[in-house]
N, CA, C and O of each residue as an XYZ file, in Angstrom:
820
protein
N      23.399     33.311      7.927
C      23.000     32.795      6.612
C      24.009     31.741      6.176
O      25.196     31.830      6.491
N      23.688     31.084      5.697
C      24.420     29.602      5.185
C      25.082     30.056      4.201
O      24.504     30.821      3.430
N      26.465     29.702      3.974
C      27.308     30.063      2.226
C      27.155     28.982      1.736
O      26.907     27.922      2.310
N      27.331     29.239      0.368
C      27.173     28.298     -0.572
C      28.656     26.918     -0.671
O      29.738     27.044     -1.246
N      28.209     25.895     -0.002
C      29.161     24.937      0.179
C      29.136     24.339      1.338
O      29.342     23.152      1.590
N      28.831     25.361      2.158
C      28.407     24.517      3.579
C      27.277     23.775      3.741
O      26.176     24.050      3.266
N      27.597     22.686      4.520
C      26.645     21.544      4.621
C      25.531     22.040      5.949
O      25.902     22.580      6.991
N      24.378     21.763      5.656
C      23.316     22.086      6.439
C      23.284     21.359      7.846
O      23.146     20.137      7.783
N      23.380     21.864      8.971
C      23.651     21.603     10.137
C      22.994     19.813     10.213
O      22.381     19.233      9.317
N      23.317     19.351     11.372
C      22.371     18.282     11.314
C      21.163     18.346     12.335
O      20.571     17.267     12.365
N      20.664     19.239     13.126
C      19.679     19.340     13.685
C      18.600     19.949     12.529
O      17.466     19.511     12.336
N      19.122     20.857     11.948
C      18.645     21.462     10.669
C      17.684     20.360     10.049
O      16.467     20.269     10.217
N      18.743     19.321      9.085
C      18.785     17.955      8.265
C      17.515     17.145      9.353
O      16.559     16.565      8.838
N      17.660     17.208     10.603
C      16.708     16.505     11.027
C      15.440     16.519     11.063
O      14.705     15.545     10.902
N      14.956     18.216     11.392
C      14.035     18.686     11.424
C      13.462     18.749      9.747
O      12.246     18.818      9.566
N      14.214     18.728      8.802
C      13.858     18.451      7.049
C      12.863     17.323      7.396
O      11.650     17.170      7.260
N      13.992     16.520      7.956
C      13.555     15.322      7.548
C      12.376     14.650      8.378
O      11.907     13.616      7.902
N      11.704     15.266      9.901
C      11.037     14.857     10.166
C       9.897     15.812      9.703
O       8.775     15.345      9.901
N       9.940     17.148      9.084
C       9.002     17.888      8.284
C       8.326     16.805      7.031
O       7.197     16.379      6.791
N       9.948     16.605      6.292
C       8.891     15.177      5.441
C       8.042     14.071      5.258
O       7.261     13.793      4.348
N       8.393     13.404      6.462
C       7.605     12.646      6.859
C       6.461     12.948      7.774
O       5.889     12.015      8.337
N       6.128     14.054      7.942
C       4.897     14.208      8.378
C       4.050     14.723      7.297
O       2.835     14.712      7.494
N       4.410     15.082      6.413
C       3.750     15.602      5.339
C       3.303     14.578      3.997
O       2.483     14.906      3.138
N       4.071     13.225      4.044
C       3.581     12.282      3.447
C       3.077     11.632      4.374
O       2.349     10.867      3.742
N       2.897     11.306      5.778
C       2.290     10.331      6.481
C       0.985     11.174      6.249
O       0.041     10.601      5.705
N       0.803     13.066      6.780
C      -0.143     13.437      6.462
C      -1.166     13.154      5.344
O      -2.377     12.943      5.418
N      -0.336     13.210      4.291
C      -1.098     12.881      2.742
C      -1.923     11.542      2.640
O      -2.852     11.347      1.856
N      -1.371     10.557      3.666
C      -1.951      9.244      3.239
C      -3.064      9.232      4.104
O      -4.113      8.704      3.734
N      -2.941      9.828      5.371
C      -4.175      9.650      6.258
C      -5.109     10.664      6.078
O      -6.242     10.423      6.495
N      -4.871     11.898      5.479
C      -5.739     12.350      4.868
C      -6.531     11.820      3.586
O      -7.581     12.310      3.170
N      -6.156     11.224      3.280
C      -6.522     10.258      1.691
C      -7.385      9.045      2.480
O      -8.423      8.521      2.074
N      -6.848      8.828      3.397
C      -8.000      7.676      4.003
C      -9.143      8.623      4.479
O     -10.038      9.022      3.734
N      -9.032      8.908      5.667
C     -10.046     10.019      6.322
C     -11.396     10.359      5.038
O     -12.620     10.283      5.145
N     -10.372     10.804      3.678
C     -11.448     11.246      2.903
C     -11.993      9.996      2.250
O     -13.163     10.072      1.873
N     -11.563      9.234      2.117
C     -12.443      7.571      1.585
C     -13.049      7.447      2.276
O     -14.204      7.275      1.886
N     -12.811      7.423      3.943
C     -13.818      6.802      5.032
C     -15.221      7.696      4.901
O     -16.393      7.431      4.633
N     -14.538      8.785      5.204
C     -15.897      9.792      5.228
C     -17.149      9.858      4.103
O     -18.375      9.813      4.208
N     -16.126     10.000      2.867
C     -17.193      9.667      1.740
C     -18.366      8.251      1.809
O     -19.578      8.277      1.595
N     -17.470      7.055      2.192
C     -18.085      6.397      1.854
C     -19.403      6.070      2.983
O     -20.373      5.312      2.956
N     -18.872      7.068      3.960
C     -20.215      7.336      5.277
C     -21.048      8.372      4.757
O     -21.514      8.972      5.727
N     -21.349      8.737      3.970
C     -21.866      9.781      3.793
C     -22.821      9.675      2.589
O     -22.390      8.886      1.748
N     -24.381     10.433      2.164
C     -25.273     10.335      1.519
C     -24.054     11.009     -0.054
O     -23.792     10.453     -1.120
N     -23.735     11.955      0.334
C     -22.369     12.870     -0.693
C     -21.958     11.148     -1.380
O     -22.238     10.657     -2.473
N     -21.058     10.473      0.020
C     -19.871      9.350     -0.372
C     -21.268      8.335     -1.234
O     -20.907      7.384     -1.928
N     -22.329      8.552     -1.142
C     -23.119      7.613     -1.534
C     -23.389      7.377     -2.934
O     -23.979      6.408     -3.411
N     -22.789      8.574     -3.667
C     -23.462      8.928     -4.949
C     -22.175      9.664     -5.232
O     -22.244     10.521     -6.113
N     -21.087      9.489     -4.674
C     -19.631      9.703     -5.853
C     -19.259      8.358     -5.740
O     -18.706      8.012     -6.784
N     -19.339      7.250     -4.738
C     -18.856      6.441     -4.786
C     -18.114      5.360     -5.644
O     -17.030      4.778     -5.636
N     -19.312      5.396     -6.422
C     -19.824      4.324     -7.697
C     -18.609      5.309     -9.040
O     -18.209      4.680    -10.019
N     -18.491      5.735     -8.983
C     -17.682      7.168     -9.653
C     -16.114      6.866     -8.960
O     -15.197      6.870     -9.781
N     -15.754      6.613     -7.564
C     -14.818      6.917     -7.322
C     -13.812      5.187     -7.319
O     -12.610      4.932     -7.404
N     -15.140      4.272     -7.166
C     -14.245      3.016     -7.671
C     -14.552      2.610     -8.308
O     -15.714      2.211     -8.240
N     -13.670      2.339     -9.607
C     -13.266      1.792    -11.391
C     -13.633     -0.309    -10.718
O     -13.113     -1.003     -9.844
N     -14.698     -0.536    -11.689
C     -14.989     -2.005    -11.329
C     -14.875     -2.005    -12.730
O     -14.484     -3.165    -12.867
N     -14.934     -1.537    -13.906
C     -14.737     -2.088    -15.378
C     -13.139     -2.910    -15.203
O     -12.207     -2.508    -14.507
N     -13.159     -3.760    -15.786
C     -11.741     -4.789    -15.946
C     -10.873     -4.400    -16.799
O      -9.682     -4.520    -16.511
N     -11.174     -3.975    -17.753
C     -10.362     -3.078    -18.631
C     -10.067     -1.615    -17.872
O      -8.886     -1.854    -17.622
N     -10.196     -0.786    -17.533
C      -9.959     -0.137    -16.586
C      -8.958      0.063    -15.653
O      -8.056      0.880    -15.468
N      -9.576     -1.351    -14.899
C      -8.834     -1.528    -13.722
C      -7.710     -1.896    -13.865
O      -6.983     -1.943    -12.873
N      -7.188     -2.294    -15.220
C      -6.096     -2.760    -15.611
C      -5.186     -1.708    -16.273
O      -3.984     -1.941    -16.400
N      -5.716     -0.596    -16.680
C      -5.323      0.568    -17.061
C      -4.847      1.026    -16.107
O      -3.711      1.409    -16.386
N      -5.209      1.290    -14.628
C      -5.094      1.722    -13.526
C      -3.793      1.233    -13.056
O      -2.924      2.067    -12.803
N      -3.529     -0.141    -12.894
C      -2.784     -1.292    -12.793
C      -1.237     -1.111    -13.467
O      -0.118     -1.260    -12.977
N      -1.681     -0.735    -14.772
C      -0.521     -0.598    -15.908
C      -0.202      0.875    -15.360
O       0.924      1.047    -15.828
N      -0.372      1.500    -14.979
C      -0.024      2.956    -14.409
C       0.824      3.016    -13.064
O       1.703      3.832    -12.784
N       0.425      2.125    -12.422
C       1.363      1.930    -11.067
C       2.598      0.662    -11.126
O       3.559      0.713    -10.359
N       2.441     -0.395    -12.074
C       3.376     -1.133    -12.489
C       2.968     -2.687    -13.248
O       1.869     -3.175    -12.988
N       3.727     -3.263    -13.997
C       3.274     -4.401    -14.910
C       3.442     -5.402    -13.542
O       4.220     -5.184    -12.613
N       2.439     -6.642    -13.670
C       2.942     -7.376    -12.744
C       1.717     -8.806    -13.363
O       1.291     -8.480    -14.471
N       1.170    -10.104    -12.927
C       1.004    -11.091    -13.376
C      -0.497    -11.490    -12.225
O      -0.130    -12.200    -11.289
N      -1.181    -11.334    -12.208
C      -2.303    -11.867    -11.304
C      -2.582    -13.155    -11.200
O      -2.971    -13.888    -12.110
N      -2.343    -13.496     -9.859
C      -1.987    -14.700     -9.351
C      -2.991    -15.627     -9.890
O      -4.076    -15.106     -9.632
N      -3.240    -17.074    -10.694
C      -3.918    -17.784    -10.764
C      -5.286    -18.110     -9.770
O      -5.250    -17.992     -8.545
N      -5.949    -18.348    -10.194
C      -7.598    -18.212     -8.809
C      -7.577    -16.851     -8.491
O      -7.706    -16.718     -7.274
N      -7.482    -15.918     -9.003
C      -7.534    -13.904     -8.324
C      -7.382    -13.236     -9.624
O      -6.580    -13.460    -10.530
N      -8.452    -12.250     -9.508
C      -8.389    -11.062    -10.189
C      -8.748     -9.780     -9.910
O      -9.239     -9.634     -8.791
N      -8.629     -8.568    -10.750
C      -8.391     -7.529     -9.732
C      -9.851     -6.812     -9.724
O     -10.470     -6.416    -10.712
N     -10.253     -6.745     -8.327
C     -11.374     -6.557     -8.026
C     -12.111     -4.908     -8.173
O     -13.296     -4.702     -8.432
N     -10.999     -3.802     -7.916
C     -11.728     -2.850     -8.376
C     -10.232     -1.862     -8.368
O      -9.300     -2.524     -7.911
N      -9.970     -0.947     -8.629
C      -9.304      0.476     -8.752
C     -10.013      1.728     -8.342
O     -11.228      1.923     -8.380
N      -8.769      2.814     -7.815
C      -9.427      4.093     -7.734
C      -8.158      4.890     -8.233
O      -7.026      4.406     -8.242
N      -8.459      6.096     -8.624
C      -7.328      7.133     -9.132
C      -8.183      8.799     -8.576
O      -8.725      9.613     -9.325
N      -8.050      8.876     -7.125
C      -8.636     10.198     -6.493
C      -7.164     10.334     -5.999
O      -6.366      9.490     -5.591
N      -7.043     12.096     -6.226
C      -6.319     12.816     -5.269
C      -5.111     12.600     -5.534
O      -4.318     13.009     -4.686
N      -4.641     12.033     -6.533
C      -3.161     11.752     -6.888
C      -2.833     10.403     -6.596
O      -1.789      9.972     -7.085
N      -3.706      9.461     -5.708
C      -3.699      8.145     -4.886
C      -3.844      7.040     -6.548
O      -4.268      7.739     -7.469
N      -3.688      6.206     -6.789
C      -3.901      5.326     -7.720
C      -3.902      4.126     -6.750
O      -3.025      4.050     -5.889
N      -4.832      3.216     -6.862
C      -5.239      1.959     -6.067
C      -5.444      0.754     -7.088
O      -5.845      1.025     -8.220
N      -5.178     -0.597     -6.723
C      -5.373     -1.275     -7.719
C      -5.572     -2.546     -6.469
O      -4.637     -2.810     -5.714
N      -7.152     -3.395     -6.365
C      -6.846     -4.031     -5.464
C      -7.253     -5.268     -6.053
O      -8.353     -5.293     -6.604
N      -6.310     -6.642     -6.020
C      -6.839     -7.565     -6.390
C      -7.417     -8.729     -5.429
O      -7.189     -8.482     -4.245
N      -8.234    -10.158     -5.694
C      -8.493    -10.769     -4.438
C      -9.110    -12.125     -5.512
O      -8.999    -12.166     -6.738
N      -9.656    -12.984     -4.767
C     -10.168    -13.824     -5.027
C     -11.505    -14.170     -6.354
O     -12.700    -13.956     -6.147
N     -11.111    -14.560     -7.276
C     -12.115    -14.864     -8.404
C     -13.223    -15.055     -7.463
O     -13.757    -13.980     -7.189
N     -13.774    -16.131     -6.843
C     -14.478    -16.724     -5.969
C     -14.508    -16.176     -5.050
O     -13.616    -16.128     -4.203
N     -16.007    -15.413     -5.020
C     -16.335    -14.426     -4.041
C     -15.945    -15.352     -2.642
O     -15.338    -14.780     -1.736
N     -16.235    -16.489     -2.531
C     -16.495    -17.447     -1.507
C     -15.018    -17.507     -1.278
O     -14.925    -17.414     -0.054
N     -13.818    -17.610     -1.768
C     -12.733    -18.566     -1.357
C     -12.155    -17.503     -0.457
O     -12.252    -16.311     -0.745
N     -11.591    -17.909      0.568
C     -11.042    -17.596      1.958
C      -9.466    -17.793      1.314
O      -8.696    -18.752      1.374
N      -9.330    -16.323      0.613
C      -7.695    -16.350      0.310
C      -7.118    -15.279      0.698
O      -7.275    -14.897      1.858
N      -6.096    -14.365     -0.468
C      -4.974    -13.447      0.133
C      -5.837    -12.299     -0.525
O      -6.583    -12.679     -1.428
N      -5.856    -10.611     -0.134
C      -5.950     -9.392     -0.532
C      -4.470     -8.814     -0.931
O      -3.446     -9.119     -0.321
N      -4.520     -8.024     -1.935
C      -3.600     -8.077     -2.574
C      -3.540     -6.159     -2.975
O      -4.246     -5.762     -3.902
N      -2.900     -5.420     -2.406
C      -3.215     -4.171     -2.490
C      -2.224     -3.323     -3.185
O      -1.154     -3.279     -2.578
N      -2.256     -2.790     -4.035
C      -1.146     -1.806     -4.799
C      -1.427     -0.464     -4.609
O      -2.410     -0.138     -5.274
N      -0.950      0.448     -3.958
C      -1.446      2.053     -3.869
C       0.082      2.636     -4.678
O       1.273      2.530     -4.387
N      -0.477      3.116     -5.524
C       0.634      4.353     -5.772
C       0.586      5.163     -5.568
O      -0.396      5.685     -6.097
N       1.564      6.285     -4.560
C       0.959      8.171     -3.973
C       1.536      9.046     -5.080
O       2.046      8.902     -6.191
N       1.356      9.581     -4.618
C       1.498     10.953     -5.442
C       2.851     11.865     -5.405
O       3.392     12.120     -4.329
N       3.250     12.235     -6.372
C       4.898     12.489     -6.259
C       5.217     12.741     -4.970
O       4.316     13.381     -4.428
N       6.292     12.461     -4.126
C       6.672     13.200     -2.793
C       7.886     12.039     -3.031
O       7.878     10.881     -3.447
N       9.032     13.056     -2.501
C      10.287     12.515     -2.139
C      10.151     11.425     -0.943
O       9.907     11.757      0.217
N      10.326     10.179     -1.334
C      10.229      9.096     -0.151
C      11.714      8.478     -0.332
O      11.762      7.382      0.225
N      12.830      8.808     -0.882
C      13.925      8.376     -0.483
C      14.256      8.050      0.630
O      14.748      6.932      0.783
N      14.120      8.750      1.519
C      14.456      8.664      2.855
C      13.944      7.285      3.534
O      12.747      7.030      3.668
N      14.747      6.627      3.849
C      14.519      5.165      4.981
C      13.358      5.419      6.145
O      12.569      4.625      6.657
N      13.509      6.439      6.298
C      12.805      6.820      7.981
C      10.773      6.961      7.069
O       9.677      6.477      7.353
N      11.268      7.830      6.038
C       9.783      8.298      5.669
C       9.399      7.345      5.002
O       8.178      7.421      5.139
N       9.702      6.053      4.041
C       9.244      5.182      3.858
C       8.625      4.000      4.249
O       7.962      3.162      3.638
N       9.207      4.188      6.099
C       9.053      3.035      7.076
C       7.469      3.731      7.827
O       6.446      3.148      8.185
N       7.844      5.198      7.851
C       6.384      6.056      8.352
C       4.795      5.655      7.263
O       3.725      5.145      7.597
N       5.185      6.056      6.191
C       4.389      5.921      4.959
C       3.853      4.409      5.287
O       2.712      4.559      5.723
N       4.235      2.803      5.263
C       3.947      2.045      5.079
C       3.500      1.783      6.323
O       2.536      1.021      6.262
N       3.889      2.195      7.824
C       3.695      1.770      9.069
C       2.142      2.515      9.152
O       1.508      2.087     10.117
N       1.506      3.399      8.450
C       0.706      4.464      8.662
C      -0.674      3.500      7.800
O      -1.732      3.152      8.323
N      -0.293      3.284      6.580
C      -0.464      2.614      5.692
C      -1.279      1.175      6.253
O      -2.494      1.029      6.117
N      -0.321      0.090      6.945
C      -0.333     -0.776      7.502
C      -1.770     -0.769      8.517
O      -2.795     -1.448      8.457
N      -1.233      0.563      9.673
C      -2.440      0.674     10.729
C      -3.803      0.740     10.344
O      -4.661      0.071     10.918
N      -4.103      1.675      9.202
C      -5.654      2.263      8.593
C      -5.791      1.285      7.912
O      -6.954      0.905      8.054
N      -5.211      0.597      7.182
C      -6.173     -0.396      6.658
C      -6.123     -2.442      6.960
O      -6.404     -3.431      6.284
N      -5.667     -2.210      8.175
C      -6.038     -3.398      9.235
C      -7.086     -4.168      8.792
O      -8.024     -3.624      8.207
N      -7.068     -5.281      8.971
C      -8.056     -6.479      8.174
C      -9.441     -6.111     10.076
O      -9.279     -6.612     11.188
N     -10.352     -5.317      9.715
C     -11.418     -5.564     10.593
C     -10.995     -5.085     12.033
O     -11.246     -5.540     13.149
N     -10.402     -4.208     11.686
C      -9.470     -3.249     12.930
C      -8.585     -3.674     13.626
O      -7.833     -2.968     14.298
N      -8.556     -5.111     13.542
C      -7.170     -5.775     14.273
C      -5.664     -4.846     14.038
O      -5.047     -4.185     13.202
N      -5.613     -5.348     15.445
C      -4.286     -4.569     15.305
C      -3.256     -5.368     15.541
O      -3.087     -6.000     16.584
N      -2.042     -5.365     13.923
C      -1.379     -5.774     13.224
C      -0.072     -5.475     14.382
O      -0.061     -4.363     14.910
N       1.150     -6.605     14.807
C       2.033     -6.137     15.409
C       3.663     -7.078     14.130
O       3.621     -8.166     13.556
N       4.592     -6.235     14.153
C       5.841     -6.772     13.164
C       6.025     -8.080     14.005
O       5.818     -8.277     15.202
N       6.651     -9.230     12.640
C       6.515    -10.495     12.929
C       8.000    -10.872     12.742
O       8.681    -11.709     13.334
N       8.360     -9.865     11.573
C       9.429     -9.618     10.880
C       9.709     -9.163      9.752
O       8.818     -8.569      9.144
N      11.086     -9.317      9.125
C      10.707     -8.898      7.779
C      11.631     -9.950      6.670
O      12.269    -10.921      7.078
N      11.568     -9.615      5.481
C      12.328    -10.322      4.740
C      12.634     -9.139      3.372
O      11.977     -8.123      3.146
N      14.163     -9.797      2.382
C      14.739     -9.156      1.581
C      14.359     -9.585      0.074
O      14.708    -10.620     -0.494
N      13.371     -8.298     -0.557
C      13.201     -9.582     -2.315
C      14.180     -8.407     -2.997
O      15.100     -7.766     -2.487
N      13.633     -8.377     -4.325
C      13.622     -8.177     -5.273
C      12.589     -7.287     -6.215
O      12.027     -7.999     -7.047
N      12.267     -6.087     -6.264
C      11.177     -5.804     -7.225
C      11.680     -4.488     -8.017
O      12.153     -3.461     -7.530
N      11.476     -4.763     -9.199
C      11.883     -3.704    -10.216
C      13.174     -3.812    -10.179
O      13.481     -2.623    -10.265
N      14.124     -4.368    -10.115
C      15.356     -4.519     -9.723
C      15.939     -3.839     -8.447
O      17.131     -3.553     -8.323
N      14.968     -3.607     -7.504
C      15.444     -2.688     -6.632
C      15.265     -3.486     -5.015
O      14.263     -4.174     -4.817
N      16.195     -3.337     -4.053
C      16.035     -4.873     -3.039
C      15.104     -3.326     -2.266
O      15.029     -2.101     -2.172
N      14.371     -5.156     -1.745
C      13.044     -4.189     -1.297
C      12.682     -4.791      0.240
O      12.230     -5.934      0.308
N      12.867     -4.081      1.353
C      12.456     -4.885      2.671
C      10.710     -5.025      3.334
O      10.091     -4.380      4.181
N      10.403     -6.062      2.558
C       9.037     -6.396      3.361
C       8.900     -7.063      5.052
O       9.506     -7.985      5.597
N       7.853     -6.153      5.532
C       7.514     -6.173      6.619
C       5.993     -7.376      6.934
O       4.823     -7.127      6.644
N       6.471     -8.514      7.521
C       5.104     -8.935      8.332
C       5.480     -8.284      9.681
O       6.421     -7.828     10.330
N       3.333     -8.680      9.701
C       2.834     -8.387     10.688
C       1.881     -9.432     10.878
O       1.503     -9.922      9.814
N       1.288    -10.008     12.090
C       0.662    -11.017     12.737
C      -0.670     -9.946     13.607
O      -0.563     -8.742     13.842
N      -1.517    -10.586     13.846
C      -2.640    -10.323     14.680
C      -3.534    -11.594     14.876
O      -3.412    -12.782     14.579
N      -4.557    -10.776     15.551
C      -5.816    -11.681     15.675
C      -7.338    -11.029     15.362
O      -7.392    -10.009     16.050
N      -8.481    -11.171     14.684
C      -9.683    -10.872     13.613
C     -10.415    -10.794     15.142
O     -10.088    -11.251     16.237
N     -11.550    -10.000     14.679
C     -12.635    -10.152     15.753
C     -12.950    -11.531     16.135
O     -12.919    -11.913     17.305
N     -13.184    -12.103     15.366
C     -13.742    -13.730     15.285
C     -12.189    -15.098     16.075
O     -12.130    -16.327     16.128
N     -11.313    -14.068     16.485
C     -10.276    -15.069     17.210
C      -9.380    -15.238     15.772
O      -8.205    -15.251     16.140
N      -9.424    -15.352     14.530
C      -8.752    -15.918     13.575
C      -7.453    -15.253     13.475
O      -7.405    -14.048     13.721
N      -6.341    -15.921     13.127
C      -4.814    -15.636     12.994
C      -4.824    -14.522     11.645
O      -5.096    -14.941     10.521
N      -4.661    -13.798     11.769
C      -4.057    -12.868     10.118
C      -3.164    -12.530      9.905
O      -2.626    -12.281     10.984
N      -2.292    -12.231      8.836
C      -1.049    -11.644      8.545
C      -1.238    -10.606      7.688
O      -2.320    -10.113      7.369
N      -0.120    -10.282      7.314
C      -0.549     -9.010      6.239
C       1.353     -8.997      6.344
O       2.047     -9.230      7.333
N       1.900     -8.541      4.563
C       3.005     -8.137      4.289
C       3.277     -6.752      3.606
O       2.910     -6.537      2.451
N       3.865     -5.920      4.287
C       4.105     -4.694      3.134
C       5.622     -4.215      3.217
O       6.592     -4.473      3.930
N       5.421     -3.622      2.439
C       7.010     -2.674      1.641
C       6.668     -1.586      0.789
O       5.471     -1.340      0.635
N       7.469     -0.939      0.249
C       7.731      0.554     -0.682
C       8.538      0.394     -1.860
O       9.730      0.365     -1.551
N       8.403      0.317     -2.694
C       9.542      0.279     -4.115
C       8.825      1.831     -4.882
O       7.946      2.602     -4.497
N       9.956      1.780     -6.476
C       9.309      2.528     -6.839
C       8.584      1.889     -7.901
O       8.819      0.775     -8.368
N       7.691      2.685     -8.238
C       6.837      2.134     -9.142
C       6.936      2.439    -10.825
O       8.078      2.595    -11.259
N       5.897      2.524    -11.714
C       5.958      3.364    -13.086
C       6.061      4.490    -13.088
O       6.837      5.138    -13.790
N       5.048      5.035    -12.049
C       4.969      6.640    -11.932
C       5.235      6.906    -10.816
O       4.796      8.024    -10.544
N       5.995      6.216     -9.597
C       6.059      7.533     -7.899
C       6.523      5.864     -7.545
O       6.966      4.932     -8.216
N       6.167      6.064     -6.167
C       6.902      5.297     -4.917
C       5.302      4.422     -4.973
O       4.385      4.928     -5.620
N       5.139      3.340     -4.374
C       4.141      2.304     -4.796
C       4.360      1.476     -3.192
O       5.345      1.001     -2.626
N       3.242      1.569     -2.919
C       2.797      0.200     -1.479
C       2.445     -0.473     -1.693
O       1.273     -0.562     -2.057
N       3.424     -1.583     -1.579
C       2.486     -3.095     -1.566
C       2.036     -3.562     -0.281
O       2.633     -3.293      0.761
N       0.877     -4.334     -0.348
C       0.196     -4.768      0.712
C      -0.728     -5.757      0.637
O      -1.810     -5.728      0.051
N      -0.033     -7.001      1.528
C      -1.226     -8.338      1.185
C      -1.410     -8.834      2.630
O      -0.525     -8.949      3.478
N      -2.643     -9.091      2.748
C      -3.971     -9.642      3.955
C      -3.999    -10.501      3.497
O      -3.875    -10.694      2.287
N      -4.251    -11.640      4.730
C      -4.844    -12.375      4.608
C      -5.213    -13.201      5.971
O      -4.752    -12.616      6.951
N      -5.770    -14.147      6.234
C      -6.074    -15.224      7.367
C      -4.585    -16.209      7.121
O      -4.060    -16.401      6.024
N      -4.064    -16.787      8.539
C      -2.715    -17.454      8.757
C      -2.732    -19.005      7.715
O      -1.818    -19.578      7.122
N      -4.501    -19.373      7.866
C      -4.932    -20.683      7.117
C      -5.327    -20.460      5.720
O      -6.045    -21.301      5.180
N      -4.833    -19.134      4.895
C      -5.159    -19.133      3.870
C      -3.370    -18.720      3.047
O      -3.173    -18.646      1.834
N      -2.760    -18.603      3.682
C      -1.330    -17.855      3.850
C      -0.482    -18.712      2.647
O      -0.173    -19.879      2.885
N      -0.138    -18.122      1.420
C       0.619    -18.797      0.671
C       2.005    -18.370      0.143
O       2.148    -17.286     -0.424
N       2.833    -19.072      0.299
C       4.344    -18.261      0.609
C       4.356    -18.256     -0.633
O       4.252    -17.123     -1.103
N       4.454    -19.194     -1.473
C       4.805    -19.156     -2.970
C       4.661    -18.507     -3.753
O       5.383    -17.746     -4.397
N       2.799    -19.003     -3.758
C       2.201    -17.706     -4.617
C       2.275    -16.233     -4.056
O       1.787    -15.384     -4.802
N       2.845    -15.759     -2.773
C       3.187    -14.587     -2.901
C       4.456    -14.251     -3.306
O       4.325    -13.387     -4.172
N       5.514    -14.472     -3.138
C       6.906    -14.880     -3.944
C       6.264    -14.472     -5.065
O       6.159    -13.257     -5.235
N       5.629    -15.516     -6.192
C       5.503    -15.326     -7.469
C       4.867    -14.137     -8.049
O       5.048    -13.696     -9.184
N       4.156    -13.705     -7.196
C       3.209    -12.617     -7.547
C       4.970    -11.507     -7.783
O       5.655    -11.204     -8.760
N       5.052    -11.235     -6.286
C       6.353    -10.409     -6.076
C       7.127    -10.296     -7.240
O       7.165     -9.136     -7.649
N       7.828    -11.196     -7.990
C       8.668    -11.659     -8.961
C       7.962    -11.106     -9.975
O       8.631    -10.169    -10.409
N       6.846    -11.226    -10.626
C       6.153    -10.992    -11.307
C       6.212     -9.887    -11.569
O       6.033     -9.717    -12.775
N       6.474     -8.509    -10.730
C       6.267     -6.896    -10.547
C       7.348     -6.357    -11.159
O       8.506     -6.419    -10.746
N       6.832     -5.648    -12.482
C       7.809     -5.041    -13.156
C       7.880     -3.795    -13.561
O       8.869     -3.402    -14.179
């Protein structure tokens, strides 16, 4: 039995710690699994409409719950969900037509994500399931911002679309208003705007 003062072995500490991260990687792919399924389903057919918030007022309620932030000029936020502890807030293009960036905010549900290792699991997990058209996304690199005052390491990733087209996609982990918060932006390589993602970034408060 352990006394009180002694430090917990480190095979111990390891096994914590890879218990945690299977239990939030679990949470998120179970949270997909159950979106996918629903929305295959006669059930997903008729909660659907129920399970994603398209009112604008709303969705902005939703929005203000996971963190304040500035919607990029030409984009607004296209719909929200709040199932299962998950809060979603996804924004995209005013113009159904314009070939721009997806813009994704998930906030989970309380779980200790301090940990470096389980935050890199969470977003890498994150990253795979929701692939622009199943492409599969490989690290391009990463870079160091700023959000909430907290330095935050975003991850690209590069691929290629069914159709041959270049895509990227950037994500990271901060915390949010209420829990730990994923950011995540798609897009095509010819629609790719450094700035306005910068600004958006900056914007997140």
């Amino acid at each position: 039995m352990q006394e009180p003062g002694e430090t917990m072995p480190s095979q111990q500490r390891g096994s914590h710690s890879a218990w945690r991260i299977l239990l939030g990687c679990g949470a998120v792919t179970a949270f997909l699994c159950c979106v996918a399924t629903l929305g295959a389903t006669l059930l997903g057919m008729r909660l659907w409409p129920r399970m994603m918030i398209t009112h604008p007022a709303r969705i902005a309620e939703v929005g203000r719950q996971i963190a304040h932030y500035r919607v990029p000029e030409g984009y607004k936020e296209l719909f929200a969900s709040d199932l299962l502890g998950f809060k979603i807030v996804v924004i995209g293009p005013a113009d159904s037509h314009g070939e721009m960036l997806t813009i994704l905010l998930l906030q989970l549900p309380p779980v200790e994500v301090e940990d470096a290792e389980l935050r890199r699991q969470i977003e890498e997990t994150m990253a795979q399931q929701t692939g622009m058209g199943g492409a599969e996304m490989r690290p391009a690199g990463s870079q160091r911002v700023t959000i909430r005052g907290q330095e935050v390491e975003l991850t690209l990733r590069t691929g290629k679309g069914p159709g041959g087209e270049q895509l990227r996609q950037l994500s990271g982990m901060f915390s949010g208003a209420n829990g730990p918060v994923l950011l995540l932006i798609t897009g095509v390589e010819r629609a790719w705007d450094a700035s306005r993602i910068d600004a958006f970034i900056a914007s997140i408060e």
